[in-house]
N, C-alpha and C positions, 0 to 999 in steps of 0.2 A: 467745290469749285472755288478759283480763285481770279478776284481779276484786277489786271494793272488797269491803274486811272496815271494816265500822263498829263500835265501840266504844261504846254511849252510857251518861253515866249521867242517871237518869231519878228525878226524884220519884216513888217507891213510892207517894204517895196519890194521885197522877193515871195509874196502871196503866191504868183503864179509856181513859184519854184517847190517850196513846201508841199503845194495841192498835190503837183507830179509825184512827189517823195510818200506824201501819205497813201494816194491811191496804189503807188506800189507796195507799199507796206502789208497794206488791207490782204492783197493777194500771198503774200508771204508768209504772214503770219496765219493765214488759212493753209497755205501747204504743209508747214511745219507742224500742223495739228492742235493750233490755237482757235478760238471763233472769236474773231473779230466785231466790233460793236461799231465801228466807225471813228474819224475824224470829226473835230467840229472847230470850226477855222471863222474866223472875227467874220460877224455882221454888222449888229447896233453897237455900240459901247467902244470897249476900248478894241485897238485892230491891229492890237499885238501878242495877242493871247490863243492859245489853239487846244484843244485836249483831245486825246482820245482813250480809246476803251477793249481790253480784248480781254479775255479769259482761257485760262484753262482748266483741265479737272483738276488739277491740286500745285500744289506749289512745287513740289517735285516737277512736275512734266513742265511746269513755267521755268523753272533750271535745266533742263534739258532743250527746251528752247533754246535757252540764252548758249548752253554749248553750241547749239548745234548751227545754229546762226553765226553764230563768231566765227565759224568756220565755211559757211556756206558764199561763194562767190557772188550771187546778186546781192545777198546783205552787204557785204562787206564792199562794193561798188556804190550803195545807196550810204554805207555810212562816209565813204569818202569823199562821195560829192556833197554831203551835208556839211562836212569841213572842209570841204574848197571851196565853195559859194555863201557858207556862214549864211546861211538863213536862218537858224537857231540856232539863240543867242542862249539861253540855258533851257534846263528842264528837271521837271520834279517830279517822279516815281513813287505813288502809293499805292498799295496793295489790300483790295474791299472783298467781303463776304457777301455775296448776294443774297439778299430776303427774297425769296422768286415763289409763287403762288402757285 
């Protein structure tokens, strides 16, 4: 199993706009045959910072995601309004091995 950890930081005044963009995400990235882990969007601290978490069984099928999305019309609708309204502002993609019991 492999799973992406994203990093984002995010315009605090467009919180509401993100939230929308994440929760569609969550359902996306479960059709395409990912399991998603969730969003986790500024509380205490700083309230520009947001991550989330989804896996797949291996990193192969996590690249067949990423074709298969790049090509898919609701992705590719949610990546454009992420760059018409710029709520994130960057993001940073690592890639963890879970220790799971």
């Amino acid at each position: 199993m492999i799973t992406c950890h994203v990093k984002y930081v995010i315009d605090p005044y467009q919180l509401p706009a993100f939230e929308r963009y994440s929760t569609q995400w969550i359902t996306l990235v479960k059709r395409l045959g990912g399991q998603h882990h969730g969003y986790f969007l500024p509380s205490e601290g700083a309230n520009n910072i947001a991550y989330c978490l989804f896996s797949f069984p291996s990193l192969a099928d996590y690249e067949r995601y990423r074709q298969v999305s790049a090509a898919d019309p609701e992705c590719q609708a949610l990546v454009q309004e992420a760059t018409a309204l710029k709520f994130i502002i960057s993001y940073e993609r690592s890639f963890l091995r879970p220790v799971l019991r």
